[in-house]
C-alpha positions in Angstrom: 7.1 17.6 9.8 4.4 14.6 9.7 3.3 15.8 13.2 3.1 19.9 11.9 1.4 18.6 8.6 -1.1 16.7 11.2 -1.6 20.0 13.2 -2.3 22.4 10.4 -4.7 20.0 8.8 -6.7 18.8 11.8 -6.6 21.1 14.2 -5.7 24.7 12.8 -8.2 24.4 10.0 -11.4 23.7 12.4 -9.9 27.3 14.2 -8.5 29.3 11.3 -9.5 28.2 8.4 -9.6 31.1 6.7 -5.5 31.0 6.8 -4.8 26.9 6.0 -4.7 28.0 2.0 -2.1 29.8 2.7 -0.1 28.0 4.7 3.0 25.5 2.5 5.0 23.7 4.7 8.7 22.8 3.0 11.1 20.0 4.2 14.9 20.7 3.6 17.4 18.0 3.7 20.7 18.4 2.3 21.5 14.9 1.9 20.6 13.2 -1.3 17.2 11.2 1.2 15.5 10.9 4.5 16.2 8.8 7.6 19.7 8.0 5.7 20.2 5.6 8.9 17.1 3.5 8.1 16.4 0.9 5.5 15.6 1.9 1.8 12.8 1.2 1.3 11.3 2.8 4.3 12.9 6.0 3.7 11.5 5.6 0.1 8.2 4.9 1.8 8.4 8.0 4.1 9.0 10.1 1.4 6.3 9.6 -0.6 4.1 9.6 2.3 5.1 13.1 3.0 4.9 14.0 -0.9 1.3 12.3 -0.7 1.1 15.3 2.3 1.7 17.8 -0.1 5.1 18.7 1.7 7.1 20.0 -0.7 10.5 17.9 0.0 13.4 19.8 -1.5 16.8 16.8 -1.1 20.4 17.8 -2.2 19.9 21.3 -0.9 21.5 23.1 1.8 20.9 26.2 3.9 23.2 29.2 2.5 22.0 31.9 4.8 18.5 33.7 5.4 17.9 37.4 4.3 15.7 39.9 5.9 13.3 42.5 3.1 11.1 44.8 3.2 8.4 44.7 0.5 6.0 47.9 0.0 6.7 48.1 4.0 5.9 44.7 4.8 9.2 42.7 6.3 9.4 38.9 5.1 11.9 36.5 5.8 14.0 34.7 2.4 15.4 30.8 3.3 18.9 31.1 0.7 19.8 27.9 -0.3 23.3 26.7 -2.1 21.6 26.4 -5.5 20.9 29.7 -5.7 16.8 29.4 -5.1 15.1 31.4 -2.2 11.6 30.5 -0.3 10.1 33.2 1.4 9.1 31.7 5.0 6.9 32.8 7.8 8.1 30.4 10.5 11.0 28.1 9.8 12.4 25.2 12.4 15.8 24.4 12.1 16.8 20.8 13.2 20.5 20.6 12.5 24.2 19.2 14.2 25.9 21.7 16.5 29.2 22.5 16.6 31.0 21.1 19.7 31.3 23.9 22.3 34.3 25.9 23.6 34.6 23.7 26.7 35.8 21.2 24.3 37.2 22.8 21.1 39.4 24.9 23.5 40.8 22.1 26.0 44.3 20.5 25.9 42.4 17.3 24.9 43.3 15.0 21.6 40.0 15.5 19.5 39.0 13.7 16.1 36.6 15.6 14.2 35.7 17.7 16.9 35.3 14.9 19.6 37.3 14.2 22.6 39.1 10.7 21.7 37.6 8.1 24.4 39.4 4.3 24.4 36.9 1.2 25.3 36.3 2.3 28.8 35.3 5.8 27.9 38.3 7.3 29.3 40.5 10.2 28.0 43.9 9.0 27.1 46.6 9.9 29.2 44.7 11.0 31.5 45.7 7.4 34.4 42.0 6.6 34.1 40.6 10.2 36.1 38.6 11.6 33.1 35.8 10.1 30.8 33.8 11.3 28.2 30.2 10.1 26.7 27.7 11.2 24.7 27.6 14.0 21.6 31.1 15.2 23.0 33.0 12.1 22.3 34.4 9.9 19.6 34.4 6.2 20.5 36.8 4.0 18.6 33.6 2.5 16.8 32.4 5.8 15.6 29.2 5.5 17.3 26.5 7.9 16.4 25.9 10.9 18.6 22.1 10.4 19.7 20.8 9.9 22.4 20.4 5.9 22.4 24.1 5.6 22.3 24.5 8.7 25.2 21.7 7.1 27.6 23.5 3.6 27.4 27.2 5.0 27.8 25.4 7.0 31.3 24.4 3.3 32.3 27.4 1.4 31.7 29.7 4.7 33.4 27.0 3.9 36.4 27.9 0.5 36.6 31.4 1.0 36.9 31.5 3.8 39.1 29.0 2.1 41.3 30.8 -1.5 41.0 34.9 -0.7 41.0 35.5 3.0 40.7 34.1 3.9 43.9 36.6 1.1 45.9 39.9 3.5 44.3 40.5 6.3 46.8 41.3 9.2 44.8 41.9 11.6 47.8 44.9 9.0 49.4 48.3 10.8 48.4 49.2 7.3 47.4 47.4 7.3 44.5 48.2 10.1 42.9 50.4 8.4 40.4 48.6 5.6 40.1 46.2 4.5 37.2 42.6 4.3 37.6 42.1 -0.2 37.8 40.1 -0.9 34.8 36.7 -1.9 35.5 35.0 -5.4 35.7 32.4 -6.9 33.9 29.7 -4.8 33.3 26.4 -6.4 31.6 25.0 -4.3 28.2 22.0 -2.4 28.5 19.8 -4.2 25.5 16.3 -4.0 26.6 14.8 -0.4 26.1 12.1 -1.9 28.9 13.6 -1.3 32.8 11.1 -4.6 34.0 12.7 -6.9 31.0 16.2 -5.7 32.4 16.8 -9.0 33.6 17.2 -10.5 30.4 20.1 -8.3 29.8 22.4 -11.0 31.5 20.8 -13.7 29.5 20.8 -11.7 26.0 24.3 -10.2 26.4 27.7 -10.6 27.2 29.1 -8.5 30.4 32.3 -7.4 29.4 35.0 -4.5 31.1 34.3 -2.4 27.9 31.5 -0.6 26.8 29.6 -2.1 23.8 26.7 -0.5 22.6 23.9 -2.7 21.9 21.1 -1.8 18.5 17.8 -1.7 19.9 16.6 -0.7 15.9 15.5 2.8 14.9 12.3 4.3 14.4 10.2 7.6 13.4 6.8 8.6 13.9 4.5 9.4 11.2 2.1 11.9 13.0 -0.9 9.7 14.0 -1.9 6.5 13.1 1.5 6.3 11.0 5.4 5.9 11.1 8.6 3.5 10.2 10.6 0.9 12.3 14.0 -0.6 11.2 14.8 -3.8 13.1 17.2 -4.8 10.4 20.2 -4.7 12.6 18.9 -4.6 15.8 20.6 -7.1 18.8 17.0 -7.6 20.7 15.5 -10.7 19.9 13.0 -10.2 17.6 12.5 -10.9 13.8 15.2 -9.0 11.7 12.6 -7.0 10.1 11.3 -3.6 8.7 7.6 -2.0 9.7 5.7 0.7 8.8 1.8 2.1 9.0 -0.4 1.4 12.0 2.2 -1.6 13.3 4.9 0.4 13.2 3.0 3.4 15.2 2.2 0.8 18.1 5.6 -0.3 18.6 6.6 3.5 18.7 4.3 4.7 21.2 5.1 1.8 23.7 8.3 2.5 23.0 7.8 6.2 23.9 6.0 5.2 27.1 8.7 3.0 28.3 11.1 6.4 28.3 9.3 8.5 30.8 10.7 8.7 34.0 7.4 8.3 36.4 4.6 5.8 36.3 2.6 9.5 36.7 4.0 10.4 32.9 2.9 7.0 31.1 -0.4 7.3 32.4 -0.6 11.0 32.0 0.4 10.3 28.4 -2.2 8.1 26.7 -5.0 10.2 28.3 -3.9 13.5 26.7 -3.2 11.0 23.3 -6.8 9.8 23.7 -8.2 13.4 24.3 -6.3 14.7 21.2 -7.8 12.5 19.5 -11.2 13.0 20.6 -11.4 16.7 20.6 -7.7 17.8 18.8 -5.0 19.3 20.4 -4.8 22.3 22.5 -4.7 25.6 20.6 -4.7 28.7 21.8 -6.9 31.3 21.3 -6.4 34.8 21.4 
């Protein structure tokens, strides 16, 4: 939303600005605040930043359906919500959970709330070891979250162990075929968020046979210039803290950098950052 708010009123307005007066953008949340998973008072702080936006934040409300109309001729598009209000909407983006899909709702697998139940090793019970589950689709013991921190860190540890001790059971010998799976070894956390401070992994954490997820914090961006870090309960070493404004932005965008996948991508990055900033984003023109 921070990041639409920053597009309509930087970069839409120098282009059409003949249409920003008429363009309200409208944040939905259901729950009774934003960033629930974050400290307090920086969800209180992001809220009234947006407000200061003149984002119309509607909380405690949830999406009852969306109605097509026709008015003298003219089609719009009506947001229903549970209280029984309406917003008519031009363009609407919908960031919600999904249900879990067939594959998994219609297997022979014990699920809790959806999920596929996953002991300490991310294997499927009764299952001698052969089948493993990770990310959105299962539920740990330790009702991890389903994002993407937790997913990227189960990959890693099921890496380890296939690469370390899985890979040494031959499941094609006819020996085997009643035979559990041998639990893994020790496998070391994945704590730093940075591949060249992996090292410090061995120092920071405990290796262990089971998967343990380690807080690296949480944070949101702001649009530019702006955002919110939580390092409350995070396990790196650094101050147990909170952030926000121009700090918090920094930590983000390194942060961001650190997750692309070629050296090509974090350079790439900052330049089309820096010409954004110059010139505004890229809009087309018609």
């Amino acid at each position: 939303m921070s990041e639409l708010h920053d597009f309509v009123n930087s970069d839409v307005v120098k282009w059409y600005p003949d249409l920003v007066s008429h363009i309200k953008l409208t944040l939905v949340e259901a729950g009774p605040g934003i960033l629930g998973s974050f400290d307090k008072s920086l969800s209180d702080y992001y809220l009234k930043r947006l407000e200061q936006k003149n984002i119309d934040v509607k909380l405690n409300t949830a999406m009852g359906g969306i109605d097509e109309r026709y008015i003298e001729g003219e089609q719009i598009t009506v947001a229903k919500f549970n209280d029984g209000t309406e917003v008519n909407f031009g363009a609407m983006i919908w960031s919600a959970g999904n249900m879990p899909i067939n594959l998994i709702t219609n297997s022979s697998l014990n699920l809790d709330r959806g999920r596929i139940t996953v002991d300490d090793y991310l294997r499927v019970p009764d299952t001698r070891g052969r089948v493993f589950a990770l990310g959105d689709c299962a539920g740990s013991p330790d009702n991890l979250p389903p994002n993407a921190t937790v997913a990227e860190q189960q990959a890693l540890y099921m890496a380890d162990c296939f690469n370390k001790y899985y890979s040494k059971f031959e499941v094609t010998d006819k020996t085997n075929d009643n035979v559990d799976l041998p639990l893994p070894g020790n496998v070391t956390p994945y704590l730093m968020p940075w591949n060249i401070l992996s090292f410090m992994n061995k120092i920071l954490c405990e290796s262990s046979p089971k998967f343990h997820y380690m807080n690296r914090g949480a944070m949101a961006s702001m649009g530019f210039g702006g955002g919110v870090t939580d390092l409350k309960q995070t396990n790196l070493p650094s101050p147990k803290t909170t952030m926000s404004g121009a700090a918090s932005y920094l930590v983000w965008t390194s942060t961001y950098l650190t997750k692309q996948l070629s050296i090509q991508n974090m350079i790439l990055i900052p330049m089309y950052w820096f010409k954004a900033l110059l010139f505004g984003r890229d809009i087309s023109r018609f």
